[in-house]
C-alpha positions as CSV (number, residue, x, y, z in Angstrom):
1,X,12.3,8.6,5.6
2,X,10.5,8.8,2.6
3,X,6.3,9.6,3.3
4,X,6.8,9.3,6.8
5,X,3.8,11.2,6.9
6,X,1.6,9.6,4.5
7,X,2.6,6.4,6.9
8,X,1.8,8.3,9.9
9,X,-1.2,9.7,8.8
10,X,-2.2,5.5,7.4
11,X,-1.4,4.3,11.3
12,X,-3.1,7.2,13.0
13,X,-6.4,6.3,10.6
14,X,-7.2,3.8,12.7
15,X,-8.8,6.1,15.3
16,X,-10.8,7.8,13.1
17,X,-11.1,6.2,9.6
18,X,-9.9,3.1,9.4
19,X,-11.0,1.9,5.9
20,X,-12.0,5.3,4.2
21,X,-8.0,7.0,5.2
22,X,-6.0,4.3,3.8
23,X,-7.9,3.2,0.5
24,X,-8.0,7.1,-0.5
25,X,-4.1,7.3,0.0
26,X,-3.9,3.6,-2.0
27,X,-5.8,5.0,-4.8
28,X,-3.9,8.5,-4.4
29,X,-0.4,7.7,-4.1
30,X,2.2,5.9,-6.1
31,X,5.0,5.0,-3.6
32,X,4.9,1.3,-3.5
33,X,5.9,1.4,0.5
34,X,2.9,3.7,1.3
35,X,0.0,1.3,-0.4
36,X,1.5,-1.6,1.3
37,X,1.0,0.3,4.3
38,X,-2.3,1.0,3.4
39,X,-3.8,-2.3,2.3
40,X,-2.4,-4.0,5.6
41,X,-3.7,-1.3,7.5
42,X,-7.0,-1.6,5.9
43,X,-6.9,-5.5,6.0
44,X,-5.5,-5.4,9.5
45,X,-8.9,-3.4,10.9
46,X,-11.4,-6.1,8.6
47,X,-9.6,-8.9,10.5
48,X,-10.1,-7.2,13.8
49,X,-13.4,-6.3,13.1
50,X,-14.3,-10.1,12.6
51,X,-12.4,-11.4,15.4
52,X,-14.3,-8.6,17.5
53,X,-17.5,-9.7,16.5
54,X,-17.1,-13.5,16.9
55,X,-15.6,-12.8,20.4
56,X,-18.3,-10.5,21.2
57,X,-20.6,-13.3,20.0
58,X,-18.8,-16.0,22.2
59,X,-19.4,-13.8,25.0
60,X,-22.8,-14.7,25.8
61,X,-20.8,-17.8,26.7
62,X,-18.4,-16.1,28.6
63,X,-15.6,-17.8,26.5
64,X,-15.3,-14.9,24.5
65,X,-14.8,-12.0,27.4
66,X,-10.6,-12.7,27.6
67,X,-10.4,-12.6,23.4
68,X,-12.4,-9.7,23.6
69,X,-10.1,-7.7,25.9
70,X,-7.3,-8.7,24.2
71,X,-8.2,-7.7,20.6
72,X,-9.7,-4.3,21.8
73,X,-6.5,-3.3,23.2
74,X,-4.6,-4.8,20.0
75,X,-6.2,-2.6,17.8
76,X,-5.6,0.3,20.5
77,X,-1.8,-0.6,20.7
78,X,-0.9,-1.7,17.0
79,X,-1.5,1.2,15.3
80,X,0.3,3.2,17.8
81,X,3.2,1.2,17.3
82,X,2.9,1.3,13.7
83,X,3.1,5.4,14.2
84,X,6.2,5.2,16.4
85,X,8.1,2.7,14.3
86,X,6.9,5.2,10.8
87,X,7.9,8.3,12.6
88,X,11.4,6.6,13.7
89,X,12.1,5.4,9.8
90,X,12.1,1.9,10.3
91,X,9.4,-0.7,7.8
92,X,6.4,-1.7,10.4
93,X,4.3,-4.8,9.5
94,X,1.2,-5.7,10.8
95,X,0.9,-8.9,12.7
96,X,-2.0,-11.4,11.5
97,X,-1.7,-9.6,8.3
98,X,2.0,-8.0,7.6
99,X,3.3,-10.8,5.9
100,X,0.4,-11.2,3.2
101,X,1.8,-8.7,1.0
């Protein structure tokens, strides 16, 4: 329980200031579970970001339209699971990225 929320406050970044949030509290704080919070959260919104962008791309195509949807409402819904599982105690690891660090 631990920084809960520092963790919180990482997750709930993602609606506001995804990149900026998370790299101050990296820089800031020394608990090693908090900046590996941080740097997937922060890696996590860069590799949504792309995968937007080449879907939104591949949509002139209509290919892209379904990827689209779905990582629009992954980086809606991942974060918020990130909160719940932070504010319940338990570790929360990012898919795509989590298992990096």
């Amino acid at each position: 329980m631990e920084n809960t929320g520092l963790k919180v406050l990482v997750h709930a970044s993602a609606f506001f200031m995804p990149f900026l949030v998370p790299f101050i509290i990296y820089l800031v704080i020394n608990d090693r579970e908090v900046k590996r919070v941080a740097i997937q959260a922060v890696l996590f919104q860069l590799v949504m970001g792309v995968l937007i962008t080449v879907s939104a791309v591949l949509s002139f195509i209509l290919i892209g339209i379904p990827f689209l949807i779905v990582f629009i409402l992954m980086t809606i819904i991942i974060p918020i699971m990130g909160i719940i599982k932070s504010l319940s105690g338990e570790t929360y690891n990012y898919p795509i990225v989590g298992r990096w660090f």
